[in-house]
mmCIF file of the N, C-alpha and C atoms, coordinates in Angstrom:
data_MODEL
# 
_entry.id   MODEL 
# 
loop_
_atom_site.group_PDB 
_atom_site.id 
_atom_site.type_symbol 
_atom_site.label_atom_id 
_atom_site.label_alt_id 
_atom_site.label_comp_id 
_atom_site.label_asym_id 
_atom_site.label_entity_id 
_atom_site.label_seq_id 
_atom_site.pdbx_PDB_ins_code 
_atom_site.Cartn_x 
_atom_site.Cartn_y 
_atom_site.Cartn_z 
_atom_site.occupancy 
_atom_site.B_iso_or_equiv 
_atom_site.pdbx_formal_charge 
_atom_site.auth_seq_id 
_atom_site.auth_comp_id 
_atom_site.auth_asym_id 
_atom_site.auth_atom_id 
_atom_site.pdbx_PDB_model_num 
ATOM 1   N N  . UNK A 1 1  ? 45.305  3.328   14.789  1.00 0.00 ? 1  UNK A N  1 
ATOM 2   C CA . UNK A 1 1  ? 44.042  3.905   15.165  1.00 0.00 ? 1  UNK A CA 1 
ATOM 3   C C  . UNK A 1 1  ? 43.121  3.892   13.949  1.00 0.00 ? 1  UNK A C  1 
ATOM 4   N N  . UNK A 1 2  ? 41.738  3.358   14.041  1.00 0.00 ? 2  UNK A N  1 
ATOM 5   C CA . UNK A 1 2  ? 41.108  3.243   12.668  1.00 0.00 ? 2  UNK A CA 1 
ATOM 6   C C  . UNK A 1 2  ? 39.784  3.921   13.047  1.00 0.00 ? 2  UNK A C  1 
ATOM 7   N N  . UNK A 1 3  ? 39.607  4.874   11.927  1.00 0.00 ? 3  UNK A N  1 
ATOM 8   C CA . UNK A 1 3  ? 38.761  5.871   12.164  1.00 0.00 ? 3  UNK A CA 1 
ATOM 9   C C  . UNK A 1 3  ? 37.408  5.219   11.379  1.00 0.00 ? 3  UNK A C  1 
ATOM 10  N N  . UNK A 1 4  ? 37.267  3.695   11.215  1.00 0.00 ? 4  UNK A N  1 
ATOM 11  C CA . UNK A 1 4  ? 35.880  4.090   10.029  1.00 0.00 ? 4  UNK A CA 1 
ATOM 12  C C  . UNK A 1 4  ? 35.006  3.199   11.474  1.00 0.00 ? 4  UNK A C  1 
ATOM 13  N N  . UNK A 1 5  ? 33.634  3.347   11.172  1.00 0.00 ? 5  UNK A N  1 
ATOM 14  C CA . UNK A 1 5  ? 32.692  2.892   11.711  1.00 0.00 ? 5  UNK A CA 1 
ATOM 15  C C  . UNK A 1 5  ? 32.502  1.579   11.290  1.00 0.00 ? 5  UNK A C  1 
ATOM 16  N N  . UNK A 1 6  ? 31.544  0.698   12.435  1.00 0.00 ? 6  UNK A N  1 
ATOM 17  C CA . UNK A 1 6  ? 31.278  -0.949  11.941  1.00 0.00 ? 6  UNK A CA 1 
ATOM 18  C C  . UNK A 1 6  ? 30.369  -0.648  10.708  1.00 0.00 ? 6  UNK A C  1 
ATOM 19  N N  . UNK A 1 7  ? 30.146  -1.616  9.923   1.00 0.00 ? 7  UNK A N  1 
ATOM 20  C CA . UNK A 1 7  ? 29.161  -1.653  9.286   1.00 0.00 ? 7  UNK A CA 1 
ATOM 21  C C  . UNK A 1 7  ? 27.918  -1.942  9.812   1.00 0.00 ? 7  UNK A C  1 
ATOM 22  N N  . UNK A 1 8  ? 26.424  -1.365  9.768   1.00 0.00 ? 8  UNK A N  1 
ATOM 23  C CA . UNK A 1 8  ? 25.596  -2.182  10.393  1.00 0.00 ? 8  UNK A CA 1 
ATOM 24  C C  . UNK A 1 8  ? 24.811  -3.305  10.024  1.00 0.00 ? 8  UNK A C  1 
ATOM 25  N N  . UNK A 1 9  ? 24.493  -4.299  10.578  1.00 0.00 ? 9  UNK A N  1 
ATOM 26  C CA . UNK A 1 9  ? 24.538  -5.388  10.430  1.00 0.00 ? 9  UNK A CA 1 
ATOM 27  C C  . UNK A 1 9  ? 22.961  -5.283  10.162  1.00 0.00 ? 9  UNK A C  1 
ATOM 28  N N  . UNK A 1 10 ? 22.420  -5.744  8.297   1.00 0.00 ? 10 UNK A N  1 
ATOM 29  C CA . UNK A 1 10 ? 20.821  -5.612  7.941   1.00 0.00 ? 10 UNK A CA 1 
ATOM 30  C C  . UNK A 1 10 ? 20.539  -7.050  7.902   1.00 0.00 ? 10 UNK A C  1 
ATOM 31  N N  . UNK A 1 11 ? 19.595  -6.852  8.716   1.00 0.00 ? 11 UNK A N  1 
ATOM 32  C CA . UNK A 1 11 ? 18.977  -8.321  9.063   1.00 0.00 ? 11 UNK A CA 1 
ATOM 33  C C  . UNK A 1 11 ? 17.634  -8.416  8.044   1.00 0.00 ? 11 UNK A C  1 
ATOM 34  N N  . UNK A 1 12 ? 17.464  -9.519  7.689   1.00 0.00 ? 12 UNK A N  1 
ATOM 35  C CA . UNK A 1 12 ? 16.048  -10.070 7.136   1.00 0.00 ? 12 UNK A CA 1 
ATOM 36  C C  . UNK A 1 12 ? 14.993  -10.685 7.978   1.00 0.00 ? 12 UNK A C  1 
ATOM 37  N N  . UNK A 1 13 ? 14.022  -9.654  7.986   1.00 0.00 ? 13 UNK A N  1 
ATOM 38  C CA . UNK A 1 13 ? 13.239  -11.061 8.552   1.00 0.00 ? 13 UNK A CA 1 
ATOM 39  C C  . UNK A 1 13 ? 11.883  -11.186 7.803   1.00 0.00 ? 13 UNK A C  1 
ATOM 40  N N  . UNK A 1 14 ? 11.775  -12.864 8.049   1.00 0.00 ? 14 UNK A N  1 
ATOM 41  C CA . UNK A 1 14 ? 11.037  -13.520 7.002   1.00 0.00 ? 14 UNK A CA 1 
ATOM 42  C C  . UNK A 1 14 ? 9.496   -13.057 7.684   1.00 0.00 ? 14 UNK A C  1 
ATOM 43  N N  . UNK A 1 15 ? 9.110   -13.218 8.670   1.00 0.00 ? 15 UNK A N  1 
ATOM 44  C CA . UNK A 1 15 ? 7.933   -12.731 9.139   1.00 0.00 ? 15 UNK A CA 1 
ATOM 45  C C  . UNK A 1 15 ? 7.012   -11.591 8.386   1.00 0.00 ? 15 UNK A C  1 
ATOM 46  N N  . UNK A 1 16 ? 7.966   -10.773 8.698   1.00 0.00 ? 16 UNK A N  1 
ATOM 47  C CA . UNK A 1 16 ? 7.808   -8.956  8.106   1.00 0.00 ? 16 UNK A CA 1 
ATOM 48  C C  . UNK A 1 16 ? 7.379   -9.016  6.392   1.00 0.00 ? 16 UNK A C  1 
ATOM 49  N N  . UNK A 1 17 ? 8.443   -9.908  5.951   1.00 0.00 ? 17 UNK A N  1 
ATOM 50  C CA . UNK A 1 17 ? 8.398   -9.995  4.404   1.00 0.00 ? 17 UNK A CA 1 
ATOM 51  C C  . UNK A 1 17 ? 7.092   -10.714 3.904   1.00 0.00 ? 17 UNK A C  1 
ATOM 52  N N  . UNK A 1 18 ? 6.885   -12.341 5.037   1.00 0.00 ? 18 UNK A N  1 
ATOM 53  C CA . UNK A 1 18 ? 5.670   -12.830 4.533   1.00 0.00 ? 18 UNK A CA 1 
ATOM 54  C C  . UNK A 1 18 ? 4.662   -12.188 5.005   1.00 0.00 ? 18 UNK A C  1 
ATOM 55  N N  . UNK A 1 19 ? 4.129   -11.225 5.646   1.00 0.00 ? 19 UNK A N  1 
ATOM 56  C CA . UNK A 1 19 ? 3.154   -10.628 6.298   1.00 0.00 ? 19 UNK A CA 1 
ATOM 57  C C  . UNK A 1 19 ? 3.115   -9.099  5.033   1.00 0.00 ? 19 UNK A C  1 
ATOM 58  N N  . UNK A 1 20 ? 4.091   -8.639  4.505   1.00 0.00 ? 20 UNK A N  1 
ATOM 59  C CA . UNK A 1 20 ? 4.091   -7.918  3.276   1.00 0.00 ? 20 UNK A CA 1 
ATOM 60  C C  . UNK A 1 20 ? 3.375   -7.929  1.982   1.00 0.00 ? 20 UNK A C  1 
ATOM 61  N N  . UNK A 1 21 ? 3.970   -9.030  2.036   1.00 0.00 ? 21 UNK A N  1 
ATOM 62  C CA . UNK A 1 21 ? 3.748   -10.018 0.895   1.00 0.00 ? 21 UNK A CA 1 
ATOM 63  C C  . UNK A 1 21 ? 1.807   -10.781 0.654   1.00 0.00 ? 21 UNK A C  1 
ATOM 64  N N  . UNK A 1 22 ? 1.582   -11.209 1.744   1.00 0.00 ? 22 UNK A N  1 
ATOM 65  C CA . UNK A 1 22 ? -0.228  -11.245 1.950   1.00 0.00 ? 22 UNK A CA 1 
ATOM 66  C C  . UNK A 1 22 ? -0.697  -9.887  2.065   1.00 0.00 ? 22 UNK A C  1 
ATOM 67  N N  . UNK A 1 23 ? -0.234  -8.827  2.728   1.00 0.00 ? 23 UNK A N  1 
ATOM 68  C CA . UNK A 1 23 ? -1.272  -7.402  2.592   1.00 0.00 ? 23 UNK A CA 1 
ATOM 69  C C  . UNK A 1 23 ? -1.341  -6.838  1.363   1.00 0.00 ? 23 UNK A C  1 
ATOM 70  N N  . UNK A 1 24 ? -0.186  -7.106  0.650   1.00 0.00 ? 24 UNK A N  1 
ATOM 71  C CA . UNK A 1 24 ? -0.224  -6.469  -0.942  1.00 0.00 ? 24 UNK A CA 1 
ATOM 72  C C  . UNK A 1 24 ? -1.013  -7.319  -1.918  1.00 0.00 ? 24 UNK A C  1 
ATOM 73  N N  . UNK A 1 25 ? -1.032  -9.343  -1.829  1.00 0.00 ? 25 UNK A N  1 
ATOM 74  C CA . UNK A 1 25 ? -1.728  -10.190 -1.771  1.00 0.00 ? 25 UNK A CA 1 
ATOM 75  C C  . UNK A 1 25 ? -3.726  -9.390  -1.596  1.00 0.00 ? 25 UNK A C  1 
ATOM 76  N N  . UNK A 1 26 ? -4.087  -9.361  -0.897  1.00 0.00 ? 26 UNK A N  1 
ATOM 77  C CA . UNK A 1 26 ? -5.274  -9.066  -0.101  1.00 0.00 ? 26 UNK A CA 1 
ATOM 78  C C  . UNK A 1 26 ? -5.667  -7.876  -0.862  1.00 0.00 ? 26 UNK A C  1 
ATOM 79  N N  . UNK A 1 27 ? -4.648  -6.997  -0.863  1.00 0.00 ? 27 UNK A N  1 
ATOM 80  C CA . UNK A 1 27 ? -4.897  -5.354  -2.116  1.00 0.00 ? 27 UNK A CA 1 
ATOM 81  C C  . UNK A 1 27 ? -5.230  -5.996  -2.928  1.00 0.00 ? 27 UNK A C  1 
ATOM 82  N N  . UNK A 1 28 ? -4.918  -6.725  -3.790  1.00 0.00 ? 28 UNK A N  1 
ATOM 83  C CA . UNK A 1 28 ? -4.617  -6.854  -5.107  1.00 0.00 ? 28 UNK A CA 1 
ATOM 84  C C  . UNK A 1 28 ? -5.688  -7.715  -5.265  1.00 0.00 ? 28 UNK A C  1 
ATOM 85  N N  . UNK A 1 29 ? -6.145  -8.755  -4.544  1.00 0.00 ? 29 UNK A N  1 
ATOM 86  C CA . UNK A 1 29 ? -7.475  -8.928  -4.426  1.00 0.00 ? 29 UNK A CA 1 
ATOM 87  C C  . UNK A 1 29 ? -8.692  -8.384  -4.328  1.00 0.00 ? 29 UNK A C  1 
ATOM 88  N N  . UNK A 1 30 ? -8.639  -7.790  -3.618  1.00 0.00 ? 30 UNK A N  1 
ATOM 89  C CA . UNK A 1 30 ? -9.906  -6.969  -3.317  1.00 0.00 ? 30 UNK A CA 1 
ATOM 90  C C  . UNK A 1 30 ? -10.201 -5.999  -4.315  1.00 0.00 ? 30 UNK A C  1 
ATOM 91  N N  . UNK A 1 31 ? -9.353  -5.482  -5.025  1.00 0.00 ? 31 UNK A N  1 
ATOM 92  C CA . UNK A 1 31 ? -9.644  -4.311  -6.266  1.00 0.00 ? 31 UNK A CA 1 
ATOM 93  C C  . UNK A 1 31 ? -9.880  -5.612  -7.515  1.00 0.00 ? 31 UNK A C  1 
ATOM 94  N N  . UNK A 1 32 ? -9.461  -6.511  -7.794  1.00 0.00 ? 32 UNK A N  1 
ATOM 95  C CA . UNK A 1 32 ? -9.960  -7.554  -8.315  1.00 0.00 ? 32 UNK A CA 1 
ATOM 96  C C  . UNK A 1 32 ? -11.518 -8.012  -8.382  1.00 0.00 ? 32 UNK A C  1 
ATOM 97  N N  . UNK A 1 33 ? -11.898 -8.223  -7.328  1.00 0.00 ? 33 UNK A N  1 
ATOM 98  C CA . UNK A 1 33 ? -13.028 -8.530  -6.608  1.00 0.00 ? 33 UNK A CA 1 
ATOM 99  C C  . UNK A 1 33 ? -14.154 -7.349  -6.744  1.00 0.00 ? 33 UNK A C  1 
ATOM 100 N N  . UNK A 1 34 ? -12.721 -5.963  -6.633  1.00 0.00 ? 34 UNK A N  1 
ATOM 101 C CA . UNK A 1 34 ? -14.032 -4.818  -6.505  1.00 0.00 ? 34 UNK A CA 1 
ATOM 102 C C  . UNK A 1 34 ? -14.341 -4.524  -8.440  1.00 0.00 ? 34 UNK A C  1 
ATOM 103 N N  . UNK A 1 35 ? -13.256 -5.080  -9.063  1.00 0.00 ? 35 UNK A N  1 
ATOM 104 C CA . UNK A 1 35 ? -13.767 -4.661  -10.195 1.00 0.00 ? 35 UNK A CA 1 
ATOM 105 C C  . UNK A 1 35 ? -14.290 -5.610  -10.948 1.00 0.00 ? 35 UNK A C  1 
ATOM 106 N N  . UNK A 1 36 ? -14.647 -6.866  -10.669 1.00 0.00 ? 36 UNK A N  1 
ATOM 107 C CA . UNK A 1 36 ? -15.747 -7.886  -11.262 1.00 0.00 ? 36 UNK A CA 1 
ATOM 108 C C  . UNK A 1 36 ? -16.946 -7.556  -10.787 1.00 0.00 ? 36 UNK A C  1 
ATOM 109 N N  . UNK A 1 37 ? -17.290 -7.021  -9.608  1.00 0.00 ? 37 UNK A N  1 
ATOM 110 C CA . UNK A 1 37 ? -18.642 -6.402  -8.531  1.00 0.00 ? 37 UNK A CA 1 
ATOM 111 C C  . UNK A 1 37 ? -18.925 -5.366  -9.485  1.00 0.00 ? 37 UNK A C  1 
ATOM 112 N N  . UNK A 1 38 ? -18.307 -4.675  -9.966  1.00 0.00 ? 38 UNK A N  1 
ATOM 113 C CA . UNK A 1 38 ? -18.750 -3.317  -10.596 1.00 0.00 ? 38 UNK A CA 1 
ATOM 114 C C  . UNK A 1 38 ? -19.120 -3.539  -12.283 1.00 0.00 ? 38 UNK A C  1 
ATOM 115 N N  . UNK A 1 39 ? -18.029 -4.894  -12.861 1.00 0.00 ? 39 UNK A N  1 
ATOM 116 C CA . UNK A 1 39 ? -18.422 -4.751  -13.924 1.00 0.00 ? 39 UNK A CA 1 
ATOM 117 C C  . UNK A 1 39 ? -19.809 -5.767  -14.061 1.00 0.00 ? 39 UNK A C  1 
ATOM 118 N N  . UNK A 1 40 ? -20.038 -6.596  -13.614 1.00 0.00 ? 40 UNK A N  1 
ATOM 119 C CA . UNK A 1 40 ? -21.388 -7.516  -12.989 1.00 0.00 ? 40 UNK A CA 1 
ATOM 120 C C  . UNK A 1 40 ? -22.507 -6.173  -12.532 1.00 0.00 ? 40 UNK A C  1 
ATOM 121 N N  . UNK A 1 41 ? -22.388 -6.125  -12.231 1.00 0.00 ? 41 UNK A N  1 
ATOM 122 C CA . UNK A 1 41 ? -23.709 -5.080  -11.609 1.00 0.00 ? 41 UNK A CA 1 
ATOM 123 C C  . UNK A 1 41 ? -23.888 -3.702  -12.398 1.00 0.00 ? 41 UNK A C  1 
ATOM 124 N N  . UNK A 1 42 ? -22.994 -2.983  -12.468 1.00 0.00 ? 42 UNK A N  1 
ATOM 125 C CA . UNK A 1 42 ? -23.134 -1.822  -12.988 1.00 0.00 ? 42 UNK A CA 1 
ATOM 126 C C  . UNK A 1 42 ? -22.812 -1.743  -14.394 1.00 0.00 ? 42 UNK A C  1 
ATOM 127 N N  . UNK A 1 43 ? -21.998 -2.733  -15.183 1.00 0.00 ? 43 UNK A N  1 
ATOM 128 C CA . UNK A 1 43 ? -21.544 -2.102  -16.113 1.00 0.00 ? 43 UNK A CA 1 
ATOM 129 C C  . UNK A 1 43 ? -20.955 -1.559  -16.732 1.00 0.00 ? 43 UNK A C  1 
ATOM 130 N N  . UNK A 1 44 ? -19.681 -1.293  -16.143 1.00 0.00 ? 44 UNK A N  1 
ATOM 131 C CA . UNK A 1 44 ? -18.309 -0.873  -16.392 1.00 0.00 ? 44 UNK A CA 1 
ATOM 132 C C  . UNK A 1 44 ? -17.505 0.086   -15.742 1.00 0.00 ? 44 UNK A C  1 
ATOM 133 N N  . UNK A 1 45 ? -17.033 0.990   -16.063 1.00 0.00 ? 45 UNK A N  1 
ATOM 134 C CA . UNK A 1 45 ? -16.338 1.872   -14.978 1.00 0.00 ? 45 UNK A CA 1 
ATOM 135 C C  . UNK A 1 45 ? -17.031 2.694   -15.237 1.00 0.00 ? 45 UNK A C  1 
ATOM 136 N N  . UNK A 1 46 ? -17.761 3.180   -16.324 1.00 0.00 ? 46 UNK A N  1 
ATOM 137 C CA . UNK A 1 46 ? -18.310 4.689   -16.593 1.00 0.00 ? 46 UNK A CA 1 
ATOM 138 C C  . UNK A 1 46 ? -19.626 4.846   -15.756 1.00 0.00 ? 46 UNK A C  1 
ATOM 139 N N  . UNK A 1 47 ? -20.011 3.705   -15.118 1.00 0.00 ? 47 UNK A N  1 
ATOM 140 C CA . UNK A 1 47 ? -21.296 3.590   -13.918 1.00 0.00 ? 47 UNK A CA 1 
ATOM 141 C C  . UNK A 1 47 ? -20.306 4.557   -12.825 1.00 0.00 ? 47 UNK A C  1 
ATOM 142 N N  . UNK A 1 48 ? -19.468 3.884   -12.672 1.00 0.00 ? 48 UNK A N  1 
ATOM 143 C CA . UNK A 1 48 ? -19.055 5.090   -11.114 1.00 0.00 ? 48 UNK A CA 1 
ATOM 144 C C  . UNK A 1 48 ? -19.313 6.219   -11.436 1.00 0.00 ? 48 UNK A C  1 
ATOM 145 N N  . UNK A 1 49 ? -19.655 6.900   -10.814 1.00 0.00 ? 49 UNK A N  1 
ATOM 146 C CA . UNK A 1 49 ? -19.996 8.470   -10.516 1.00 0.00 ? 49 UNK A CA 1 
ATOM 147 C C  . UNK A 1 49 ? -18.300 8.788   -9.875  1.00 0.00 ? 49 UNK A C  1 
ATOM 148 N N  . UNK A 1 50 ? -18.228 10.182  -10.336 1.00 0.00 ? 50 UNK A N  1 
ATOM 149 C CA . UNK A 1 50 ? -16.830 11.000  -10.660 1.00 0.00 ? 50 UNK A CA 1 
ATOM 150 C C  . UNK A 1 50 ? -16.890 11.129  -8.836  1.00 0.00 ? 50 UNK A C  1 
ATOM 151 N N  . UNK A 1 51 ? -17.592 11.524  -8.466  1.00 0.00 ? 51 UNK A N  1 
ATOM 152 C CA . UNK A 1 51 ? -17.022 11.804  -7.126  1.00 0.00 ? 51 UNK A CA 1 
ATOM 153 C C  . UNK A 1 51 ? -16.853 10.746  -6.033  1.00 0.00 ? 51 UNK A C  1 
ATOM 154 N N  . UNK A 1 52 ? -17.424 9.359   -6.335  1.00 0.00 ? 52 UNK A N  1 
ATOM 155 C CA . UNK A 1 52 ? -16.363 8.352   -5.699  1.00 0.00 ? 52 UNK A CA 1 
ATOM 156 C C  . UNK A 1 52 ? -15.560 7.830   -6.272  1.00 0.00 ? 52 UNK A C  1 
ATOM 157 N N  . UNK A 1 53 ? -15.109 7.689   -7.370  1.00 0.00 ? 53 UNK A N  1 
ATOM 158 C CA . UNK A 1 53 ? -13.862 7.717   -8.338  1.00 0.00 ? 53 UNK A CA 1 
ATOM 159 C C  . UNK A 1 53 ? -12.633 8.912   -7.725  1.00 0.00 ? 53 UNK A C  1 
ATOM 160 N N  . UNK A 1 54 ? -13.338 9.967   -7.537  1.00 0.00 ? 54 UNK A N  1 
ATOM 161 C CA . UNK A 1 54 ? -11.803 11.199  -6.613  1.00 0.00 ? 54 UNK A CA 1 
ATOM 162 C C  . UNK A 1 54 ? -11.645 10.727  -5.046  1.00 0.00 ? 54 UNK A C  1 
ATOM 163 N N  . UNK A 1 55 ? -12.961 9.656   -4.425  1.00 0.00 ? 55 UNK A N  1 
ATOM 164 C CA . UNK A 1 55 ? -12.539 9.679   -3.248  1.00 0.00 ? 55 UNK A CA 1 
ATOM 165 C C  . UNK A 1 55 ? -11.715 8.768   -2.994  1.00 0.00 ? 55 UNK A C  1 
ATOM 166 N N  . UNK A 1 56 ? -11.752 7.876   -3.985  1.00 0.00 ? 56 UNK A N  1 
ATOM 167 C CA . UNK A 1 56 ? -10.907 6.413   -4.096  1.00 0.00 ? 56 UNK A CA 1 
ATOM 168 C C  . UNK A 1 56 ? -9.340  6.880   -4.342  1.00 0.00 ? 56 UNK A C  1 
ATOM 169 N N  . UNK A 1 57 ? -9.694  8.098   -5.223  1.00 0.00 ? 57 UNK A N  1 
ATOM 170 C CA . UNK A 1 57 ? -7.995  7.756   -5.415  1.00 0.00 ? 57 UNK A CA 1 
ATOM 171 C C  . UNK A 1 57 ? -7.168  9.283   -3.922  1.00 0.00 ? 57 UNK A C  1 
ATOM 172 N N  . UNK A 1 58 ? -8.386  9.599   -3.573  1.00 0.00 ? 58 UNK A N  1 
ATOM 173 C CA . UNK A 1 58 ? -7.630  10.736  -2.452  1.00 0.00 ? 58 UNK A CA 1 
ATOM 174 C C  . UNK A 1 58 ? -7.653  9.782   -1.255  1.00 0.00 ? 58 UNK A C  1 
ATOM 175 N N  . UNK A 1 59 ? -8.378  8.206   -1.200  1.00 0.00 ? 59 UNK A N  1 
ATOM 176 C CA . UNK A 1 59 ? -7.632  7.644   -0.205  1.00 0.00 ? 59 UNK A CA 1 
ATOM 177 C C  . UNK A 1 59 ? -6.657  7.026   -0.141  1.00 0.00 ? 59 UNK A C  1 
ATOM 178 N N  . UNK A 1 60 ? -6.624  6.614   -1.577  1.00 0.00 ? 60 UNK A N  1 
ATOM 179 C CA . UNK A 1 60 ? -5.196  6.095   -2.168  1.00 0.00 ? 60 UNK A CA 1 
ATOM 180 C C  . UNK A 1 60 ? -4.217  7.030   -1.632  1.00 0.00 ? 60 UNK A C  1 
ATOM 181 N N  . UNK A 1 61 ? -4.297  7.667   -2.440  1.00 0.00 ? 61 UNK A N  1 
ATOM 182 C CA . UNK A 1 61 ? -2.993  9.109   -1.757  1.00 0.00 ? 61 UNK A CA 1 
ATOM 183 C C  . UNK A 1 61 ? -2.564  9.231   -0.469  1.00 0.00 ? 61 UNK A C  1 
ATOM 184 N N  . UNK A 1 62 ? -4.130  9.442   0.059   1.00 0.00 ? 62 UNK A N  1 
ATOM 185 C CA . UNK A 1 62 ? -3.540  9.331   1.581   1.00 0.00 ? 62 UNK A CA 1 
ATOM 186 C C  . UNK A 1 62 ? -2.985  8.461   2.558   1.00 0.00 ? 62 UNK A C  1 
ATOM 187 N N  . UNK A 1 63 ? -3.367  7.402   1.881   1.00 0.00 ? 63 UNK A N  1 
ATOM 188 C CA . UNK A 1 63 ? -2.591  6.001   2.020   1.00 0.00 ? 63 UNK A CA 1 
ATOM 189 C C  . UNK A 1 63 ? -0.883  5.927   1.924   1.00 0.00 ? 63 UNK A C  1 
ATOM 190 N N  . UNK A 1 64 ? -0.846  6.484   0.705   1.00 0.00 ? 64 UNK A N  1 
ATOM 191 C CA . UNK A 1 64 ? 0.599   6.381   0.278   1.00 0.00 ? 64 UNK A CA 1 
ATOM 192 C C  . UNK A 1 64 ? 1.150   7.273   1.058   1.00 0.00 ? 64 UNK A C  1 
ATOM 193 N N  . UNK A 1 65 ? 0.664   8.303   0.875   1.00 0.00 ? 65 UNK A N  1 
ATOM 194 C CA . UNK A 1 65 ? 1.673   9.886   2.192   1.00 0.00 ? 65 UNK A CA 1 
ATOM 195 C C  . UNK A 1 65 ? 2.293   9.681   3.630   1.00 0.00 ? 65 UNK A C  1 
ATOM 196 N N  . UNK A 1 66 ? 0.873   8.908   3.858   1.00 0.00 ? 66 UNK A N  1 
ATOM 197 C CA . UNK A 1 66 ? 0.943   8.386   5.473   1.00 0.00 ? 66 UNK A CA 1 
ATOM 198 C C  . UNK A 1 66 ? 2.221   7.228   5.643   1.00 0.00 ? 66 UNK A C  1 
ATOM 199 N N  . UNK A 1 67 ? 2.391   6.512   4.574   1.00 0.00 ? 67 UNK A N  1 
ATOM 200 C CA . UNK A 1 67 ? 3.058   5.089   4.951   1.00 0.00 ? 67 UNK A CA 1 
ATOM 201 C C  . UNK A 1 67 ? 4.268   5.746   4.583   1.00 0.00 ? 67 UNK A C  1 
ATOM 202 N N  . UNK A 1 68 ? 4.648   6.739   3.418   1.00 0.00 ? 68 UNK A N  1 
ATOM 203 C CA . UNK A 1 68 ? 5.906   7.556   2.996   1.00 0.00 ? 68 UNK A CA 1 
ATOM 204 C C  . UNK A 1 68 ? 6.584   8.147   4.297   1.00 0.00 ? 68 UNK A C  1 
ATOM 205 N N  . UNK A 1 69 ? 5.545   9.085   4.892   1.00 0.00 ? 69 UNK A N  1 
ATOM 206 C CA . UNK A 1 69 ? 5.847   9.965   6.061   1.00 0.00 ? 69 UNK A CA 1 
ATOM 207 C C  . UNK A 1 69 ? 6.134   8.872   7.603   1.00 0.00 ? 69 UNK A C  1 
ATOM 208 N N  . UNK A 1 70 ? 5.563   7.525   7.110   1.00 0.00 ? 70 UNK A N  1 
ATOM 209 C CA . UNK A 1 70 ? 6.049   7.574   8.696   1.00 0.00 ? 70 UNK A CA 1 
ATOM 210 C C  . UNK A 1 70 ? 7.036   6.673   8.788   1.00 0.00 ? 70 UNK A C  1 
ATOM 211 N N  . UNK A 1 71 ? 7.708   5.743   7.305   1.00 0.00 ? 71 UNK A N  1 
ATOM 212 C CA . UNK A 1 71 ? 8.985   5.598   7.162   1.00 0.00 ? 71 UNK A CA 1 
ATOM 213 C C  . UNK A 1 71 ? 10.419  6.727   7.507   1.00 0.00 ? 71 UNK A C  1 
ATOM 214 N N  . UNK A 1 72 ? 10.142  8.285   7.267   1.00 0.00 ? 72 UNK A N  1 
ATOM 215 C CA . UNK A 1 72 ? 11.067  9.465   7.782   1.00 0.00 ? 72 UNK A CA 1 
ATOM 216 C C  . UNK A 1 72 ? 11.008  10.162  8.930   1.00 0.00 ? 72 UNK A C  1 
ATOM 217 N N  . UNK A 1 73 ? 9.664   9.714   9.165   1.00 0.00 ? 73 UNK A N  1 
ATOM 218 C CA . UNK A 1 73 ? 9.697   11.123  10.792  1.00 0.00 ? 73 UNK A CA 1 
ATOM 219 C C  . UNK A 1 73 ? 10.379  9.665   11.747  1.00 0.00 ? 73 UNK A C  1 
ATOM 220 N N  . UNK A 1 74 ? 10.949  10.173  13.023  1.00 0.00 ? 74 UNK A N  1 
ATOM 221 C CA . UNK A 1 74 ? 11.511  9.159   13.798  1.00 0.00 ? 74 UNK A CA 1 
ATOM 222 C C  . UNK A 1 74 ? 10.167  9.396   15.374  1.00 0.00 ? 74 UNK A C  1 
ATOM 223 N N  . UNK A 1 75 ? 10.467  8.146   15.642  1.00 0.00 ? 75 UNK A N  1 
ATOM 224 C CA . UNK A 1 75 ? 9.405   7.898   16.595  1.00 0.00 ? 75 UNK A CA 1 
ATOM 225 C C  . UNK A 1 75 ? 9.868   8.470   17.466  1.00 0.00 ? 75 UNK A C  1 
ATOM 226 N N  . UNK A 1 76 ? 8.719   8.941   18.713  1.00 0.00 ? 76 UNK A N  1 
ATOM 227 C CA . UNK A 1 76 ? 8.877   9.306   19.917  1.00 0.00 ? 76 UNK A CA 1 
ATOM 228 C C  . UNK A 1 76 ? 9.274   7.843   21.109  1.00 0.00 ? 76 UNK A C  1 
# 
């Protein structure tokens, strides 16, 4: 009588990974993009004004919380 469980079987899939892989792609662009726009026009970072500088990074955050939290809660 053998008491252990199967192992479960982790699949890869390439889809998921290349579709990962371009959205982090596309990030990494666009803050690229956003920081040649800013240093071209404005002048460096000290042109941003402090309070869209906190909103950038409280969407950041909320970005990250959201994608953290809905890797643990289990779906309905």
């Amino acid at each position: 009588m053998s008491h252990s469980r199967p192992t479960p079987k982790i699949t890869i899939d390439p889809l998921k990974i290349a579709i990962g892989v371009f959205v982090v792609l596309g990030v990494v662009l666009t803050a690229v993009a956003g920081y040649a726009l800013i240093e071209t026009l404005g002048g460096g970072l000290g042109a941003i004004p402090p309070e869209l500088a906190m909103t950038a990074v409280f969407g950041a955050f909320l970005l990250v919380t959201a994608a953290a939290t809905r890797r643990h809660v289990p779906h309905r």
